[in-house]
C-alpha positions, 0 to 999 in steps of 0.5 A: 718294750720294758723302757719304762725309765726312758718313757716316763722321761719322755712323758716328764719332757712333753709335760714340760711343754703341755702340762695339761696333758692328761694322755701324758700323765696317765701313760706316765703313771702306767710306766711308774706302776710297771716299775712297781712305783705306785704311790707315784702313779697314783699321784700322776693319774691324779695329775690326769684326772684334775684334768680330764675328770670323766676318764674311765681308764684313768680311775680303772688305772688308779683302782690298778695301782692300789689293789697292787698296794693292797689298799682294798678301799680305794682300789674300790671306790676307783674302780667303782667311778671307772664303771659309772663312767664306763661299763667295759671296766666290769668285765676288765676287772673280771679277769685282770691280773692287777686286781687279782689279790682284791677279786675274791673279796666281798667289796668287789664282788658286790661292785660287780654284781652291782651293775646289769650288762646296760651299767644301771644299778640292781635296785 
């Protein structure tokens, strides 16, 4: 609906209460990235992946927020954890309008091609 203000005061609200929430800290960096506010995002997903570590979509958030910087680097190295952790953020990445300024870049187009449809290595 575009509230993005209001939801990251709902999440800061329910962080208040269960600060080990790492739902609330990825949505709340998702809302913060909508608001073009990604250095903030980014230190929410963060928050998040201290807490929940194995979270694919908190990386493949992460790697969102940085290509949105134009920061190659770690738009890279996030969405590369996000695929070992979970082969569906290949194909996100494919047509996703948040990497869109990094997709044409050699970097990412090696990490795609790097994994087969079953997520192993080329080797």
């Amino acid at each position: 609906m575009g509230r993005y203000e209001e939801a990251i005061a709902s999440y800061d609200k329910g962080l208040e209460f269960k600060p080990d929430d790492d739902a609330a800290w990825n949505n709340r960096g998702i809302a913060l990235g909508n608001l073009g506010r990604y250095e903030e995002a980014i230190a929410s997903f963060d928050k998040a992946l201290e807490i929940n570590p194995n979270n694919a979509n908190i990386y493949y958030n992460k790697a969102c927020s940085y290509s949105l910087q134009n920061n190659l680097e770690l738009a890279i190295q996030n969405l590369q954890q996000a695929i070992k952790l979970d082969e569906q953020y290949r194909e996100m990445a494919k047509t996703d309008q948040d990497v869109d300024n990094i997709r044409d870049h050699e970097l990412f187009q090696t990490l795609i091609n790097l994994y087969t449809s079953n997520g192993k290595n080329h080797e």
